[in-house]
C-alpha positions in Angstrom: 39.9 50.1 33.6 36.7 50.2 35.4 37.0 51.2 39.0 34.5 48.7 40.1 36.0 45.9 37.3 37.7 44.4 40.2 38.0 43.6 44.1 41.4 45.2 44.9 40.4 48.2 43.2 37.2 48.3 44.9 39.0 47.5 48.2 41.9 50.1 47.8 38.9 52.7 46.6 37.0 52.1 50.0 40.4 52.4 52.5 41.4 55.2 50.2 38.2 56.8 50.9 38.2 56.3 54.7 41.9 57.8 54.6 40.8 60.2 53.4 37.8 61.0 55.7 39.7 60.6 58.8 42.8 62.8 57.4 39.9 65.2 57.1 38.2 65.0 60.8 42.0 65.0 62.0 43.0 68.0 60.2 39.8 70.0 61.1 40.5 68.6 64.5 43.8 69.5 65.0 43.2 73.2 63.4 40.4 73.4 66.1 42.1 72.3 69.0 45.7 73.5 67.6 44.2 76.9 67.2 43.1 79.6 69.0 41.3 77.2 71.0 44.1 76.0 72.6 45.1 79.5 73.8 42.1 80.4 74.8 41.3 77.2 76.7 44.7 77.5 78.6 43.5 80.9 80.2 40.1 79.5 80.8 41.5 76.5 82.7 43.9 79.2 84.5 40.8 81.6 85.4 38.6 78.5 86.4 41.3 77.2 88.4 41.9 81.1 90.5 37.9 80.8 90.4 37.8 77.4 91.6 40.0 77.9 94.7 38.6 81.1 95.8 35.1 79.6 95.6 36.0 76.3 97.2 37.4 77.8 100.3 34.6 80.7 100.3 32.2 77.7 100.0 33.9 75.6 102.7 33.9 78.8 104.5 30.0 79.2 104.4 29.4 75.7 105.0 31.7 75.1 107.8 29.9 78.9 109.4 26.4 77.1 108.6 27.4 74.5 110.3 28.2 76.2 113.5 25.6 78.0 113.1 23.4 75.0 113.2 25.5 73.6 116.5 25.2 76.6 118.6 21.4 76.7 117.4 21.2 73.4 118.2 23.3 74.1 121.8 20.7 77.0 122.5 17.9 75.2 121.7 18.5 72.1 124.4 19.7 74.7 126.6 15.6 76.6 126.5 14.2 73.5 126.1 16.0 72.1 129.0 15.0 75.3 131.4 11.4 75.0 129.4 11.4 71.3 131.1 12.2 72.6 134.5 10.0 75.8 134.8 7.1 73.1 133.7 8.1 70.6 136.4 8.4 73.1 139.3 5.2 74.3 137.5 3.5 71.6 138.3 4.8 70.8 141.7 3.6 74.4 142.7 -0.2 73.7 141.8 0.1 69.9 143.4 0.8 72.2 146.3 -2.0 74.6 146.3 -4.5 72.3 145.5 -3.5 70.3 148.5 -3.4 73.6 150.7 -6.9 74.4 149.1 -8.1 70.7 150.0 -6.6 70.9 153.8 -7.8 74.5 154.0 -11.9 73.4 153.2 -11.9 71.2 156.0 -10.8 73.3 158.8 -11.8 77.0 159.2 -10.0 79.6 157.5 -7.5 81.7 159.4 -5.7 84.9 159.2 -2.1 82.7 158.3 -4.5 80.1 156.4 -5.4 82.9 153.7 -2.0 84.4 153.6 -0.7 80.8 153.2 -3.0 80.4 149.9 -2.3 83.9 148.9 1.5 83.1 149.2 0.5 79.8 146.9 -1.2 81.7 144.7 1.4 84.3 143.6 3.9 81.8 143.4 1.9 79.4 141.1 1.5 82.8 139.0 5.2 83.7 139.0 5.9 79.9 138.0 3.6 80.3 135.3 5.1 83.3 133.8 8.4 81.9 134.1 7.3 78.6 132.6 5.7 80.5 129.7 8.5 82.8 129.0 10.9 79.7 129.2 8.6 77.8 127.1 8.9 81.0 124.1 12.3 81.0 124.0 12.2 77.3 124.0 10.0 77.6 120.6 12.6 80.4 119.0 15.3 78.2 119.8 13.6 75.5 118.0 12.7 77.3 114.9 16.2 79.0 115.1 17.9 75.2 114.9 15.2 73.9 111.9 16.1 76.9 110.1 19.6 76.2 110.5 19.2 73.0 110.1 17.5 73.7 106.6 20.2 76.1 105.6 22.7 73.7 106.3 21.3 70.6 104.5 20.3 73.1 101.5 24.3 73.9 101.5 25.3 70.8 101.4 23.1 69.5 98.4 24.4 72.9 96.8 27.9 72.1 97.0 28.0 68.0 97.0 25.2 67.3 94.4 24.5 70.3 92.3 28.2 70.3 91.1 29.0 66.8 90.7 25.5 67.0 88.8 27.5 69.3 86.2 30.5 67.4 86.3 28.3 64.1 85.2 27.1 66.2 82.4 30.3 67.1 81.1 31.2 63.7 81.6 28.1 62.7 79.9 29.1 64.6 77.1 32.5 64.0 76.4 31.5 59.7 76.6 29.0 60.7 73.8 31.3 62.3 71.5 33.5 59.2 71.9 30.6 56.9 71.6 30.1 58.6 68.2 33.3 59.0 67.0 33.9 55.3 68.1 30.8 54.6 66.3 32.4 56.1 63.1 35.4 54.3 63.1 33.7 50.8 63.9 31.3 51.5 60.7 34.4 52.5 58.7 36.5 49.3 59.6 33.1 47.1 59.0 33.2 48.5 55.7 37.2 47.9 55.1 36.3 44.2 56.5 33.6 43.6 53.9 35.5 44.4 51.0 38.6 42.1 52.5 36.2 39.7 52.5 35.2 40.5 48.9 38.6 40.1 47.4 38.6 37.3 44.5 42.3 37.0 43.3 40.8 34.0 40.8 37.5 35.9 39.5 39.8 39.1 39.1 42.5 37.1 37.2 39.8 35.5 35.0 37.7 39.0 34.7 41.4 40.7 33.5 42.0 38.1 31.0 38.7 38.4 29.9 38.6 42.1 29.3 42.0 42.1 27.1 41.5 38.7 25.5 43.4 39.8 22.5 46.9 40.9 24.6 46.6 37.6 26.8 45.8 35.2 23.9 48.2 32.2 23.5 51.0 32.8 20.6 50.2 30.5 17.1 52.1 27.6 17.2 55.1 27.3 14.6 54.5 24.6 12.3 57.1 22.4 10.6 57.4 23.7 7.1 59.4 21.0 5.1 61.7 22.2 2.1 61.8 21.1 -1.2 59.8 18.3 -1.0 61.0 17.0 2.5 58.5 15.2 4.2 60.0 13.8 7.3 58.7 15.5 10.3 60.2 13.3 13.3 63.3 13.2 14.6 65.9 9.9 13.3 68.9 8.8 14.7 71.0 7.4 12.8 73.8 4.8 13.6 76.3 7.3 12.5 74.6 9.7 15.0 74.0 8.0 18.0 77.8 8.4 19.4 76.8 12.4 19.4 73.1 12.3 20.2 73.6 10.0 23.4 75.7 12.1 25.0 73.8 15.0 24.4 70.5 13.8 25.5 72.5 12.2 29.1 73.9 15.9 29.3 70.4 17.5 28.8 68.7 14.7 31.6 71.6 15.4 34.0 70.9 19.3 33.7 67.3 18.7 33.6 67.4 16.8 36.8 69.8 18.9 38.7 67.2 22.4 37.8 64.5 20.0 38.9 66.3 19.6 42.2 67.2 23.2 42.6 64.1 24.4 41.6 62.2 22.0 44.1 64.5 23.4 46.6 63.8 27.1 46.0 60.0 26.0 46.4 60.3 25.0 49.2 62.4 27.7 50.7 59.8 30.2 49.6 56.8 28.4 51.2 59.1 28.1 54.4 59.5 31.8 54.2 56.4 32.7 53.8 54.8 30.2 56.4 57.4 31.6 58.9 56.4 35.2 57.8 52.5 34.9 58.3 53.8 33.1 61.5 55.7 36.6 62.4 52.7 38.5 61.1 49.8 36.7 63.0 52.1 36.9 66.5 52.7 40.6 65.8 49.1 40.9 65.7 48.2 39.3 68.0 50.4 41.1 70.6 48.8 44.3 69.7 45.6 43.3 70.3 46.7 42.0 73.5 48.2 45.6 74.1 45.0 47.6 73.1 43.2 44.8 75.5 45.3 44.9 78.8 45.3 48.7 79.1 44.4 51.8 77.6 47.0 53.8 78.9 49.6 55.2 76.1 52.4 54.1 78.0 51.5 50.8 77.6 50.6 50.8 73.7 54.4 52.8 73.6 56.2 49.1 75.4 54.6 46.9 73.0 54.5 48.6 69.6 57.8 46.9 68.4 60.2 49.2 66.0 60.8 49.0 62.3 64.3 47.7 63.9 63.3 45.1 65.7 60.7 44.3 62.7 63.4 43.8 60.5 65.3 41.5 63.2 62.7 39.4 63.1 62.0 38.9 59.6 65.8 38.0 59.0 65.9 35.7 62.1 62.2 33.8 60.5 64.1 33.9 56.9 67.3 32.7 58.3 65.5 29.8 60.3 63.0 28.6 57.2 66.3 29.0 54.8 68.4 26.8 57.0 65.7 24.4 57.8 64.4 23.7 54.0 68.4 23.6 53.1 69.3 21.0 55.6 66.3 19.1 54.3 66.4 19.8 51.1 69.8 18.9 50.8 69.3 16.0 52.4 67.4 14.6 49.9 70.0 15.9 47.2 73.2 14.4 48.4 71.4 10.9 48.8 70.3 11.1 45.0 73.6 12.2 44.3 75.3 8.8 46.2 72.7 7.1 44.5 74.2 7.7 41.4 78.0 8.6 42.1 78.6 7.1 45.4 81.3 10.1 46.1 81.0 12.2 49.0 79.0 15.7 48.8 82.4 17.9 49.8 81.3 20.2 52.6 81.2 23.8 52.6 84.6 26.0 52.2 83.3 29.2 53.4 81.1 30.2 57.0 79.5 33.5 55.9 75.3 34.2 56.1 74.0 34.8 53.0 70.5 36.3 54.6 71.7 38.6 57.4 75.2 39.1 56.4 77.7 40.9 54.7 77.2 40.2 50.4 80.6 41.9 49.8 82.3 39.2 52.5 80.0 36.3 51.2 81.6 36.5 47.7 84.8 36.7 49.1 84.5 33.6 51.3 82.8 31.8 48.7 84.0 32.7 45.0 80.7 33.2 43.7 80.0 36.1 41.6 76.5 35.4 41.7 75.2 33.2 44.8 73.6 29.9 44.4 70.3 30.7 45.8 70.0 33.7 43.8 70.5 31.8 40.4 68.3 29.5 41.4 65.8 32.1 42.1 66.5 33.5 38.5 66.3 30.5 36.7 63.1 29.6 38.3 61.4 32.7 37.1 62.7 32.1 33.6 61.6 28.5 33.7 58.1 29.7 35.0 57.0 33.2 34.5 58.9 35.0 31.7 58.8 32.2 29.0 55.0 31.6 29.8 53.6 32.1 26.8 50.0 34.3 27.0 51.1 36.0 30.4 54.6 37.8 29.8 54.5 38.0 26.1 52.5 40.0 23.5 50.7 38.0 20.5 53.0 38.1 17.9 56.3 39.4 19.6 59.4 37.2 18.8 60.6 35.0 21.3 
């Protein structure tokens, strides 16, 4: 009566128990999803997603005027930088010029036209100058116009490429953990399931049962010949005058002896054929589900290759079937070779062609006369022979047989 007397109790304790806990985390689950939550997430997601257009195409819409900011900046800026170049070239050409009019005008003497000639240089080195200088600053506000620009634009990009994929990742990050942990939770439940499978002692639990309520699963006393009157024989005679009745009677006993023998054998076998093919059935069921679950995680798939109770069912009976009619053929076999053996007659062949597994029982005792099929007698007188005459397992001390 102990809960932890025994291995299956322990075992059914512990999947009880995680039952239990994830009923629990689905129910508060579902009431927090199922809820209000669901509502209010619904106008959320609508809100964000209003929000989420009008900010993406205001955001393209400062990005992409950034951007052309950035290519006229960039447009004005060669443009300065360009004249800049010039007004410094022609610059340059105009003092290579004066300082080989003020060379040619040392050697010889200085003239009227001579000094208006340098004079003439002179102002126009000057109004080069200017020029180059004023060309030169708007060169320079061009410049820090476009690296401004330029800065703007690169700081809009990482704004609107990095900074929000950044959050997304978190949210990502987040929702993976919670998994990870409720994944977690259900691995540590099934290694605990998986321990107490492993702990499961049909043998110790049998012995530990019949231990604990000795006096219920004691064998029986034995009843003892009691002689009366003085009668001491205690064996069984047979006397001449007997023997014509006891003969006959023990060959009818051996005959029926050998022929439950037989049928019993036969019904063994059936059942371990059965059951083989059924852990067969099992094991390949199994086995496609894991297959399932590993190939892919979509729902869609897990839907194709979860099999229904239907189909279930049409392959049990097509494993029974197959085991039933392979054992039969050999089991029967062996019998009608024993049988010619002894009679040499024929072993008449079936008069009726219904399915006893799979079919119609109305039709198959019809068809075959049988109130009560052969199989399921058998069966019957199997469990008699074995289980409810056992004496110490299916009877009380002291009850009458």
């Amino acid at each position: 009566k102990e809960p932890s007397l025994l291995s299956p109790l322990h075992c059914w304790a512990v999947l009880l128990q995680q039952t239990r806990q994830q009923s629990r985390e689905s129910a508060a689950l579902s009431d927090v999803l199922g809820g209000p939550l669901a509502q209010r997430l619904s106008h959320i997601a609508e809100d964000v997603g209003r929000i989420s257009k009008d900010l993406e195409q205001r955001l393209q819409e400062e990005l992409l005027e950034v951007v052309s900011e950035l290519q006229t900046a960039k447009k004005t800026y060669q443009v300065y930088h360009m004249e800049s170049m010039n007004a410094e070239a022609k610059l340059r050409e105009a003092e290579r010029q004066e300082e080989k009019r003020a060379c040619r005008s040392a050697g010889t003497e200085a003239g009227p036209l001579r000094k208006g000639s340098l004079k003439k240089g002179g102002r126009l080195v000057e109004k080069r100058h200017a020029k180059f200088l004023e060309h030169k600053l708007k060169c320079t506000k061009a410049r820090n116009e476009y690296l401004l620009s330029l800065a703007s634009v690169n700081a809009a990009v990482n704004n609107y490429y990095l900074r929000d994929v950044l959050d997304l990742m978190d949210v990502l990050r987040s929702y993976t953990a919670a998994e990870s942990r409720t994944q977690a939770s259900q691995m540590q439940g099934l290694g605990s399931l998986e321990e107490v499978v492993e702990a499961l002692d049909p043998p110790g639990d049998k012995a530990k049962v019949l231990e604990v309520h000795a006096a219920a699963f004691c064998p029986p006393l034995r009843f003892d010949y009691q002689p009366h009157e003085g009668d001491e024989v205690a064996e069984i005679r047979v006397e001449m005058e007997l023997r014509d009745e006891i003969l006959p009677r023990a060959q009818n006993i051996q005959s029926r002896l050998d022929r439950q023998t037989i049928e019993t054998e036969e019904v063994n076998k059936t059942l371990k054929a059965t059951l083989q093919a059924l852990l067969e059935v099992v094991a390949s069921e199994d086995g496609d589900m894991l297959d399932s679950f590993q190939a892919s995680p979509s729902t869609e798939s897990l839907k194709s290759t979860s099999l229904d109770p239907g189909a279930k069912h049409e392959k049990l009976q097509e494993a029974i079937q197959r085991g039933d009619k392979e054992e039969q053929e050999v089991s029967w076999t062996q019998y009608t070779q024993r049988k010619l053996q002894k009679s040499r007659l024929p072993r008449p062949s079936s008069q009726y062609n219904q399915k006893l597994f799979g079919g119609d029982m109305e039709k198959f005792i019809q068809s075959s006369g049988q109130s009560v099929p052969l199989v399921v007698e058998s069966c019957v007188r199997f469990i008699n022979l074995n289980g409810l005459q056992h004496e110490g397992i299916f009877r009380v001390s002291g009850a009458q047989p």
